[in-house]
Backbone as ProteinMPNN parsed JSONL, in Angstrom:
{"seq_chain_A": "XXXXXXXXXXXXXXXXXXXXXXXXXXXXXXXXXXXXXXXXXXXXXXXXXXXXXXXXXXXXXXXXXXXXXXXXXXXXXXXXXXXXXXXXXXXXXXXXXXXXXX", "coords_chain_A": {"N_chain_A": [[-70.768, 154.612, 67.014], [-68.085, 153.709, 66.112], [-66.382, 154.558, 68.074], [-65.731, 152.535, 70.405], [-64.408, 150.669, 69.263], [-62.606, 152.277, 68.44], [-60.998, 153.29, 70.308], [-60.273, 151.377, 71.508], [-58.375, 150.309, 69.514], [-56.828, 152.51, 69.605], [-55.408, 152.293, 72.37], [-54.347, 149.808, 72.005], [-52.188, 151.363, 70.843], [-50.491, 152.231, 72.856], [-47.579, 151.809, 75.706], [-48.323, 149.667, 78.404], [-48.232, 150.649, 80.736], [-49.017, 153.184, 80.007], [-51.826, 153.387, 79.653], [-54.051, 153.959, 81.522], [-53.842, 157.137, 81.046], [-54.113, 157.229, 78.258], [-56.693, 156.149, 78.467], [-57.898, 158.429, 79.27], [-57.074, 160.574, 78.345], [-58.984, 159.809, 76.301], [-61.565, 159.92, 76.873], [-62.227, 162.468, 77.824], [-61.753, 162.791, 75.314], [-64.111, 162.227, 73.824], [-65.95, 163.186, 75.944], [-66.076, 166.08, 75.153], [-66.356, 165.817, 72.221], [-69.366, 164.927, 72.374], [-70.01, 167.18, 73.257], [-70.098, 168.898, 71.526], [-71.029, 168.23, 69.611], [-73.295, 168.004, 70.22], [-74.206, 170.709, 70.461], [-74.274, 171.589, 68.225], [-76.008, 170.447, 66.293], [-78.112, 171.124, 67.795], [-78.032, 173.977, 67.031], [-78.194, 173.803, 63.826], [-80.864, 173.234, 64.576], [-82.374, 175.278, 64.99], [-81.718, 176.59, 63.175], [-82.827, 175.776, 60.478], [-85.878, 176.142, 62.1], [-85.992, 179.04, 62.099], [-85.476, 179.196, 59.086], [-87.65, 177.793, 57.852], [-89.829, 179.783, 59.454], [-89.212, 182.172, 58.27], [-90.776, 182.169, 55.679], [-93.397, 181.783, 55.823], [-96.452, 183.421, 55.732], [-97.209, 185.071, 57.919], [-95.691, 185.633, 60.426], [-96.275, 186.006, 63.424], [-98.522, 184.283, 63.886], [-99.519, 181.982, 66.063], [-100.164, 179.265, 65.306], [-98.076, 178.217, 63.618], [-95.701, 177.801, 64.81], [-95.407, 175.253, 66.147], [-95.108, 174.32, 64.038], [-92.568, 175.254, 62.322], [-91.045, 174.106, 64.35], [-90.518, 171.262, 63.949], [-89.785, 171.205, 61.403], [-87.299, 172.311, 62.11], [-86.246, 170.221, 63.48], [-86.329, 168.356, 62.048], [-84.513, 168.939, 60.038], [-82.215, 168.735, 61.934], [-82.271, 166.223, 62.838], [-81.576, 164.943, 59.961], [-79.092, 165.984, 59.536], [-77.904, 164.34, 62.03], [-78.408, 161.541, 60.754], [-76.287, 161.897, 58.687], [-74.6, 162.412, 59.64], [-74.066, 159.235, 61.245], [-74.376, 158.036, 59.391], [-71.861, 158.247, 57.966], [-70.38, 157.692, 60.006], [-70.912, 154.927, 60.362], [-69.579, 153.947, 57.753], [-67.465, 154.724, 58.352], [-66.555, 152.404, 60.05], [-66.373, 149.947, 58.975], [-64.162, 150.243, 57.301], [-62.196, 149.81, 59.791], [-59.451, 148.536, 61.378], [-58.264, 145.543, 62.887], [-55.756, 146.053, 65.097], [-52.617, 144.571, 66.212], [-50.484, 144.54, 68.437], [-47.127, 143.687, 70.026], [-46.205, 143.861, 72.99], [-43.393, 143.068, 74.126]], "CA_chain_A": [[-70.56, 153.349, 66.343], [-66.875, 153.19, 66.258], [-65.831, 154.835, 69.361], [-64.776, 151.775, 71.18], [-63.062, 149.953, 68.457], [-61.172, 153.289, 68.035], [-60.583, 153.611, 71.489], [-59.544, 150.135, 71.751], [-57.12, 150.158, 68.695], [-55.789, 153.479, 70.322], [-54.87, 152.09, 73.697], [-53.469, 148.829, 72.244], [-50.898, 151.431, 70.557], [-49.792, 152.066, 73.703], [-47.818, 150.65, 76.166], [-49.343, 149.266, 79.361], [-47.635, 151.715, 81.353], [-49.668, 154.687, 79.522], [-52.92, 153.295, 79.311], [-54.796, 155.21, 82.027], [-53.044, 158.452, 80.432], [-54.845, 156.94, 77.413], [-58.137, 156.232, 78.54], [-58.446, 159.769, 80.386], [-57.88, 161.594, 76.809], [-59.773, 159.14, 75.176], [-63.096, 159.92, 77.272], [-62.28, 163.797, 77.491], [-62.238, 163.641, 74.083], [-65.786, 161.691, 73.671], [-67.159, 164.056, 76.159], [-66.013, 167.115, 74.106], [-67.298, 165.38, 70.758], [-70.522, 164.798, 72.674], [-71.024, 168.451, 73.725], [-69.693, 169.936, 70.269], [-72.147, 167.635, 68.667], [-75.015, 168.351, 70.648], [-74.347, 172.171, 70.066], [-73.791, 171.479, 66.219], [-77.392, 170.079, 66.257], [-79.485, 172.168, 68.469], [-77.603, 175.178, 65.901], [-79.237, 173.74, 62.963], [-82.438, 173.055, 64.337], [-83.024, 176.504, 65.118], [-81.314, 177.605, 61.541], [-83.884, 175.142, 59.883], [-86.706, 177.093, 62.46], [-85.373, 180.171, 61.372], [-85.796, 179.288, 57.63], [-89.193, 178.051, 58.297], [-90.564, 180.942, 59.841], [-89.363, 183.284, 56.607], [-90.906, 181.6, 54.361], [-94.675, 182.224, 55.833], [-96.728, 184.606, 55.462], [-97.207, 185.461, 59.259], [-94.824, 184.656, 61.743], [-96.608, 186.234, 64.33], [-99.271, 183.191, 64.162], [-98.908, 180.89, 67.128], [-99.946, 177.623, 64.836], [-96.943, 178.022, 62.797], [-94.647, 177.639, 65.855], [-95.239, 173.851, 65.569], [-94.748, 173.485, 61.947], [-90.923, 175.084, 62.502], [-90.219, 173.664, 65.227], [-90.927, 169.975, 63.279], [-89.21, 171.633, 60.462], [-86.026, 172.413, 62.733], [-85.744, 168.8, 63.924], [-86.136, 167.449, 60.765], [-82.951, 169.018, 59.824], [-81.23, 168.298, 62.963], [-82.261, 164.682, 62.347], [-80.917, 164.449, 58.86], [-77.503, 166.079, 60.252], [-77.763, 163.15, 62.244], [-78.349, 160.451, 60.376], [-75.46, 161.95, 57.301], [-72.673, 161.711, 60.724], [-74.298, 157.876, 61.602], [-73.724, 157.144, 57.648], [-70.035, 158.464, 57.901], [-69.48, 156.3, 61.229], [-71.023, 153.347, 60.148], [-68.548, 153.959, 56.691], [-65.703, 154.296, 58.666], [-66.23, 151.341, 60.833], [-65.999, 149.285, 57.777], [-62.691, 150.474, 57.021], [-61.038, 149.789, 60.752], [-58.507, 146.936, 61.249], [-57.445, 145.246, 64.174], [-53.986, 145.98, 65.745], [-51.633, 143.92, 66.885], [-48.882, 144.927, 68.789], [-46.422, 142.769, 70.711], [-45.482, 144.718, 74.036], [-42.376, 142.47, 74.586]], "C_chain_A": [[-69.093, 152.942, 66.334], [-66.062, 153.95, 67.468], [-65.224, 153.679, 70.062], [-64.25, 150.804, 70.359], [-61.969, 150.933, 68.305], [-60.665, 153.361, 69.031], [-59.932, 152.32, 71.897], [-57.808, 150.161, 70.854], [-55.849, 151.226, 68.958], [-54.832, 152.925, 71.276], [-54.26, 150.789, 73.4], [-51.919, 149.652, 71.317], [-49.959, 151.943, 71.536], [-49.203, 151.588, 74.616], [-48.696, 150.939, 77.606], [-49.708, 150.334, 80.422], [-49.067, 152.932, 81.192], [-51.667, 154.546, 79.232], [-54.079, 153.614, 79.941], [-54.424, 156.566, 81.6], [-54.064, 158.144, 79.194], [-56.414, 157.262, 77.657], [-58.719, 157.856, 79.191], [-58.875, 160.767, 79.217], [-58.845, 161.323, 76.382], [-61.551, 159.74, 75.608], [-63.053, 161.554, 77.539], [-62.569, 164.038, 76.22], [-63.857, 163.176, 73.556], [-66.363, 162.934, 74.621], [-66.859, 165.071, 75.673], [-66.433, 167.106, 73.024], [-68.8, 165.988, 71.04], [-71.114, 165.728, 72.749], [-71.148, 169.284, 72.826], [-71.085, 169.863, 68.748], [-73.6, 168.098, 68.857], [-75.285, 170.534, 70.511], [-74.648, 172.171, 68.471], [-75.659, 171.56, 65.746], [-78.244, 170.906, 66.242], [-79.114, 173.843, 67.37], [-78.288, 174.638, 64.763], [-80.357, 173.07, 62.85], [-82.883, 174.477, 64.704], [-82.66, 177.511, 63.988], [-82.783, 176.786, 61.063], [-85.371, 175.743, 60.571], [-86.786, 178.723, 61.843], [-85.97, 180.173, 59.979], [-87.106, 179.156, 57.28], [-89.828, 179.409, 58.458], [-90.429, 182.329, 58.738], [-89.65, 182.819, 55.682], [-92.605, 181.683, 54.433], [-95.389, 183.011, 55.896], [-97.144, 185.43, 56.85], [-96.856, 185.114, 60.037], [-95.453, 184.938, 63.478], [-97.578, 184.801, 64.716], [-98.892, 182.195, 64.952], [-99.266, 179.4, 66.296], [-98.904, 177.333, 63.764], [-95.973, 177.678, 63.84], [-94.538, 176.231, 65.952], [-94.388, 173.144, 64.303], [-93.021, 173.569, 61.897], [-90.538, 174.863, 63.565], [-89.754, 171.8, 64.929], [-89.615, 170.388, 62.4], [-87.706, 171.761, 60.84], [-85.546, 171.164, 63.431], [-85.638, 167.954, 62.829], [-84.981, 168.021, 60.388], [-82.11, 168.862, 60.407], [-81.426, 166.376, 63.039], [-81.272, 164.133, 61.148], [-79.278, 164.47, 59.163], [-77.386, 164.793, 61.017], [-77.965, 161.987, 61.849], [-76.901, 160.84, 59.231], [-74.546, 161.968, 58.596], [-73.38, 160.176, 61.019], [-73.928, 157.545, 60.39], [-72.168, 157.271, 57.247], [-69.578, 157.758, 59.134], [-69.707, 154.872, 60.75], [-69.822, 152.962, 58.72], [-67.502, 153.784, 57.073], [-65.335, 152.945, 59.184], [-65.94, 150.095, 60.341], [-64.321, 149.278, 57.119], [-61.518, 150.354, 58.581], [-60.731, 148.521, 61.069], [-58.534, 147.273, 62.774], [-56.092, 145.105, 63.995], [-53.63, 145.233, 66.283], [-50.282, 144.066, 66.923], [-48.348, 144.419, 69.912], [-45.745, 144.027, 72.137], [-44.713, 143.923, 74.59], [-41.406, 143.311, 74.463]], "O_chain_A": [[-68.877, 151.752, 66.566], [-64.872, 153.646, 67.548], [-64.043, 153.861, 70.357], [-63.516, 149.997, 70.93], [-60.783, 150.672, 68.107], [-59.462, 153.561, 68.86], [-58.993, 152.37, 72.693], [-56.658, 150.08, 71.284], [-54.64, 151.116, 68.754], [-53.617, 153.023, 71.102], [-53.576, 150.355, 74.327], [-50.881, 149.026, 71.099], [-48.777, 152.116, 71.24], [-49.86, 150.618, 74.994], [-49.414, 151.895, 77.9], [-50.785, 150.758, 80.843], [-49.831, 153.344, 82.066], [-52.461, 155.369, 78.776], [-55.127, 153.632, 79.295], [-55.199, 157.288, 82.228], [-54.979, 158.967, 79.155], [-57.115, 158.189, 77.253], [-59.882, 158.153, 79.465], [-59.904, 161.395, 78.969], [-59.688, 162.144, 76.021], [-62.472, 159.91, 74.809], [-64.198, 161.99, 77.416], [-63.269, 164.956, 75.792], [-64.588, 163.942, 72.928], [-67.208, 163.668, 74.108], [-68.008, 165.499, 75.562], [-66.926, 168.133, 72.558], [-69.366, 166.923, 70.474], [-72.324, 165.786, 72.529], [-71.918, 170.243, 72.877], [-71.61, 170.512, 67.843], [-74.556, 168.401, 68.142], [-76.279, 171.259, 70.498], [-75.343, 172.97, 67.844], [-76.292, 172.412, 65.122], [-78.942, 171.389, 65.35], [-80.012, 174.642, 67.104], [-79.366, 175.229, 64.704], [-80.875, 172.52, 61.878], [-84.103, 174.622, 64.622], [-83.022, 178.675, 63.815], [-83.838, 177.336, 61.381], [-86.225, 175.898, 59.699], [-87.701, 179.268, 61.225], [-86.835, 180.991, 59.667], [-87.741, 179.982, 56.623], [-90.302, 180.016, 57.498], [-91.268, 183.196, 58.493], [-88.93, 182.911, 54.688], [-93.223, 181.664, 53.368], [-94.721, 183.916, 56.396], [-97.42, 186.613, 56.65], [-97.443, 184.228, 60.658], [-95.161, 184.265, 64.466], [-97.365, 184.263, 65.802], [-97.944, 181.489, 64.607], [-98.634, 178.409, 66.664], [-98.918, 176.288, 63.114], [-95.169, 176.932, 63.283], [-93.37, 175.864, 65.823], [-93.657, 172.237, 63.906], [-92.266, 172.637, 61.619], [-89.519, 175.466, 63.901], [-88.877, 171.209, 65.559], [-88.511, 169.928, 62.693], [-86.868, 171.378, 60.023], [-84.423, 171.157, 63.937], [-84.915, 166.96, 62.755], [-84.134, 167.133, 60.488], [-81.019, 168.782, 59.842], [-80.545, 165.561, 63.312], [-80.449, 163.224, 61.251], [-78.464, 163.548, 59.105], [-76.576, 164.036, 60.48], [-77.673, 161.142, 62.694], [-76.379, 159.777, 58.897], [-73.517, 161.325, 58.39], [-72.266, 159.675, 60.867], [-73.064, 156.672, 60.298], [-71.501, 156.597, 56.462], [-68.444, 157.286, 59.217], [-68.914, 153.93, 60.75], [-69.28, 151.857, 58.67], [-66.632, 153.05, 56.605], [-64.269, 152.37, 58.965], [-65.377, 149.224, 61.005], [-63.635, 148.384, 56.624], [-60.338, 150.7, 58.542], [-61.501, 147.561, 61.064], [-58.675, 148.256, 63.503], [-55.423, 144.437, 63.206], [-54.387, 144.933, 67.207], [-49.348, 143.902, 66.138], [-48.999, 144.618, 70.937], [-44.875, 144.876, 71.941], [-45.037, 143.751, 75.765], [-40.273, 143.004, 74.833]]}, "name": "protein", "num_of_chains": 1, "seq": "XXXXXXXXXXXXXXXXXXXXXXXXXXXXXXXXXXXXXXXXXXXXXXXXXXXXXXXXXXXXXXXXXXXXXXXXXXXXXXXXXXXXXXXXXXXXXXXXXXXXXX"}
C-alpha cells in the first residue's frame, strides 16, 4: 500500500544524478521485504498447525490434518491483515515532498 509513494518521496530526495542508485536499493529492498515476509508467514502458519495438532486428542488421525492446516492459515491471514492495517495507517500519515533541484 505505500511502497510507491515511499519510493517516490525517497527518490525525489535525491538528486537526478542518483536516482538509478536509488531505484536499484529501493527494489532490492522490496524484494527482500517480500521474501522476509513470505517466510514470516509460512512460519506462523505452521506454528498455528503446530498448536492445532496439540490440542487434539489424536494427531495421528488423517481428518485432523485439514482442520490445522485451516487453523495455520487462519493465523497467517490475521498476521496479514494486522501488517495491511499498519500500511494502510501509515499511508495516512505520508506527505508529499517537494524539493527544488536547482
Amino acid at each position: 500500500m505505500i511502497m510507491m509513494p515511499a519510493q517516490t518521496n525517497g527518490l525525489n530526495q535525491l538528486p537526478p544524478e542518483f536516482y538509478p542508485d536509488g531505484t536499484a536499493i529501493m527494489n532490492t529492498l522490496q524484494q527482500m521485504a517480500g521474501a522476509i515476509g513470505t517466510a514470516v508467514a509460512v512460519s506462523i502458519m505452521a506454528a498455528g498447525q503446530k498448536n492445532y495438532m496439540s490440542t487434539v486428542k489424536n494427531p495421528a488421525d488423517p481428518a485432523v490434518f485439514p482442520h490445522a492446516l485451516t487453523a495455520g492459515v487462519q493465523h497467517a491471514f490475521i498476521f496479514a491483515m494486522i501488517v495491511a492495517i499498519i500500511g494502510l495507517l501509515c499511508a495516512f500519515f505520508m506527505k508529499r515532498v517537494k524539493v527544488d533541484h536547482s
